[in-house]
N, C-alpha and C positions, 0 to 999 in steps of 0.2 A: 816911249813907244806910242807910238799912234792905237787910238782904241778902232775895232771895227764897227762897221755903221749899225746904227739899232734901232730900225723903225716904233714907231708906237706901238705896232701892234705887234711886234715880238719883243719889247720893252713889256707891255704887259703880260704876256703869258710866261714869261721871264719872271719876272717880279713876283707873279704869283707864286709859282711854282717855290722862289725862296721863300716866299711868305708864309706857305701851305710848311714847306720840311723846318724852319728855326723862327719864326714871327717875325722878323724881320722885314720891316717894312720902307719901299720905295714909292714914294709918291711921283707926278710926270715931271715934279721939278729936278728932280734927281736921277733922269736919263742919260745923260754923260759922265756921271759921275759911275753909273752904275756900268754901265759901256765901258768906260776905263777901268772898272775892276776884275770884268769878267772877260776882257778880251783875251789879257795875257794866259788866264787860264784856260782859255777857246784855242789860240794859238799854240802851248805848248799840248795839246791833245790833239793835235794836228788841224786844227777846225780854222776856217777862216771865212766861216759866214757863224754869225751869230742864233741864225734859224736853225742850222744845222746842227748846233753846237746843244741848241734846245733839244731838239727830239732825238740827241747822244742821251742828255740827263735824263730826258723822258720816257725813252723807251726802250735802250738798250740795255742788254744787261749788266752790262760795266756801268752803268750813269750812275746807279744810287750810292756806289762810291766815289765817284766823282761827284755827287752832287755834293756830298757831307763833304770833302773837300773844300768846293769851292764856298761852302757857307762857312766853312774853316775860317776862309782866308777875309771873310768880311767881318767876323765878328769882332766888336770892340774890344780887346784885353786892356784897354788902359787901366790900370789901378795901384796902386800902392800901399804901403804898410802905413798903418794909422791912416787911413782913411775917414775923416769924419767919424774920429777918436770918440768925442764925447759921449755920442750916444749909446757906443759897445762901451764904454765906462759904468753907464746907468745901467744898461743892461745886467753887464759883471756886480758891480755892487750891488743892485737891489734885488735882482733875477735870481742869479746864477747861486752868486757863493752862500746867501741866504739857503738855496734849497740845496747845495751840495753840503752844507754843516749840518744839515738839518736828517744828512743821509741817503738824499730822494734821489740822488743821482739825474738830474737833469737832461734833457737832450736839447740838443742845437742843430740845427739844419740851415748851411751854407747856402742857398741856390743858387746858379750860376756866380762860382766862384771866381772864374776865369784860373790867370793860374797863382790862386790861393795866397795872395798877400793877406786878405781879408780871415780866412781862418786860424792864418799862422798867428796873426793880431791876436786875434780875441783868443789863441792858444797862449800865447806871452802874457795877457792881461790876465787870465787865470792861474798860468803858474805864478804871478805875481801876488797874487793872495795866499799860493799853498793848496790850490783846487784843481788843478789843471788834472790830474785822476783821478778826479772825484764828477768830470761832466764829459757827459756824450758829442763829438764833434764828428758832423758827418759835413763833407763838403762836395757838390754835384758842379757839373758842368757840361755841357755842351760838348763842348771841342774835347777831345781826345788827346791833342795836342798840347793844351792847355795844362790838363789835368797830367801829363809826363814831365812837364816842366813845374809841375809843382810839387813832383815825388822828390823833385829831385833837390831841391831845396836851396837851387843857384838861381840868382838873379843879376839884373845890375842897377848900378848905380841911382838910376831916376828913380828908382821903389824905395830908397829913401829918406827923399828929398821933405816928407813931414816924421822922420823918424826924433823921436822924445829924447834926450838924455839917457842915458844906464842900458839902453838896449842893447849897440854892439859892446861886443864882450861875455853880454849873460846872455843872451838866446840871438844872437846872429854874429858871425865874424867877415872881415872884407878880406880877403886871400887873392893878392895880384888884382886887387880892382873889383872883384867880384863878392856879392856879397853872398855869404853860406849862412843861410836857418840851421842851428842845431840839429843834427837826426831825430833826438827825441820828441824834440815838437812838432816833426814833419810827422812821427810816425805816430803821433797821439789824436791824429786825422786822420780819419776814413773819407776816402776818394773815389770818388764814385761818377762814372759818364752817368748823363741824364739830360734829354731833352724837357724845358718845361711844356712844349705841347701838349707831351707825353703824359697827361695826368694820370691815366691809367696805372703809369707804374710808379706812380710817385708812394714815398713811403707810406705806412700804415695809418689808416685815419687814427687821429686822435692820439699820434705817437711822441711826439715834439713840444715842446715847453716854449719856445722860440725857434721862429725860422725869420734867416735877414735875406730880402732879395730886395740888395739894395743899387740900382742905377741899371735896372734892367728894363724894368715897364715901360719905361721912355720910350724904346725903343717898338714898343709895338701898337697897333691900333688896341683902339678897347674896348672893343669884342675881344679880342685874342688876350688882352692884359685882364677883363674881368671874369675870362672861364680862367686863366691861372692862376687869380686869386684866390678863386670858387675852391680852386683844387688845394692850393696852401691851405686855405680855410679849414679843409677836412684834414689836412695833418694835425694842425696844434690840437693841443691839449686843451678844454673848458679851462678859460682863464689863461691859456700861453699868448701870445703875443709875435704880434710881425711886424719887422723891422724896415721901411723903406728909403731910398736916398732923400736926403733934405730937398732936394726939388721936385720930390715927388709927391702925389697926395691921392689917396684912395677917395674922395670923396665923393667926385663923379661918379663913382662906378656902381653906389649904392651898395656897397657891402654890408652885411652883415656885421661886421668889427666894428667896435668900439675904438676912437680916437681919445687920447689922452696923452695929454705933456706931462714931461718929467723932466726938469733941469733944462730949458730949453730944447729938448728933443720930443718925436713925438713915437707915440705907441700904437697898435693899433690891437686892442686885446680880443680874445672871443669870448664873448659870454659865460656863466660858471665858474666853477673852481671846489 
């Protein structure tokens, strides 16, 4: 498909506009790439000037579903089961099943799950101890779509491509090609849509023991990465801890958290306890 033409200056009010509803950010090197993502969905809404296709999302009252659409179809799902394992390892052993034997019933907060390889993991590494009912797993996400593909507990093949030994069988089986998460693991996660712009509705300050939001911040400038840290921040617990991808690092952004390694991975704790 040929993409339609996207001058600069509806290139930027374009770009904003995604930037403003999911953080997602285009800088001017990434003008034809963003052209080519948003044509086909300009074209099949009948639009075939991209100016036009703006002030449908922006002003119409059908856009703000179309708009959530079309941030649908940008956003990155890539991810996989055992995802940079190690560090939900240290988590599960030192975290988790510590304060689940201990009774305290823990909580966990997924953010931006995509769709829920990352939950179901750290739901297999826990019933792998014998705690997986004994710790809170809520899992959020953006896309909508996402989050139905992850009730539903089918995937394929590429998710798992870093899978460990003893998994299929005990909490996933492959049926025709496909592979199937157990129901009880699916349904031992609360699923929940959730913009992280959204701080407002983010769960209760000070509710959470651990929240992983991990290989998102990448994706956004930071202004918009250090008010959703600000916002996680007010979820954990005095002394919970957030989890981010190994290429990521909070330390520009002057947070408040405390860094600290464990086992080659890193933590990032708040204060108290």
């Amino acid at each position: 498909m040929t993409a339609l033409p996207l001058s600069p200056q509806v290139f930027t009010i374009l770009a904003m506009l995604i930037e403003q509803r999911a953080g997602l950010h285009y800088g001017p090197e990434d003008r034809d790439l963003l052209a080519e993502k948003v044509s086909s969905r300009a074209l099949d809404a009948g639009f075939d000037s991209l100016l036009d296709y703006y002030y449908f999302l922006r002003y119409d009252p059908r856009g703000n579903a179309a708009l959530d659409a079309l941030v649908d179809s940008l956003l990155v799902h890539e991810t996989y089961f055992f995802r940079e394992a190690p560090s939900l390892q240290v988590l599960v052993d030192e975290v988790l099943v510590p304060a689940a034997r201990a009774g305290k019933r823990p909580r966990v907060w997924c953010a931006a799950c995509a769709t829920g390889e990352e939950p179901l993991t750290l739901a297999m590494m826990l019933d792998a101890k014998g705690v997986l009912g004994d710790v809170s797993l809520l899992a959020t996400d953006l896309s909508v779509r996402a989050l139905e593909r992850a009730r539903t507990g089918e995937y394929n093949l590429r998710c798992l491509r870093a899978l460990p030994k003893g998994v299929e069988g005990r909490w996933l089986d492959v049926v025709e090609g496909r592979p199937r998460v157990r129901p009880e693991l699916v349904a031992a996660v609360e699923w929940r849509a959730l913009n992280l712009l959204d701080t407002a509705n983010f769960p209760a300050p000070e509710s959470f023991d651990a929240i992983l939001c991990r290989n998102v911040l990448i994706y956004f400038q930071d202004d918009t990465a250090r008010r959703v840290v600000d916002g996680l921040t007010r979820v954990l617990k005095p002394g919970g801890q957030l989890l981010v991808g190994t290429s990521e690092s909070l330390m520009r952004f002057g947070t408040a958290l405390h860094c600290e390694e464990r086992r080659g991975s890193f933590f990032y704790l708040k204060e108290g306890s």
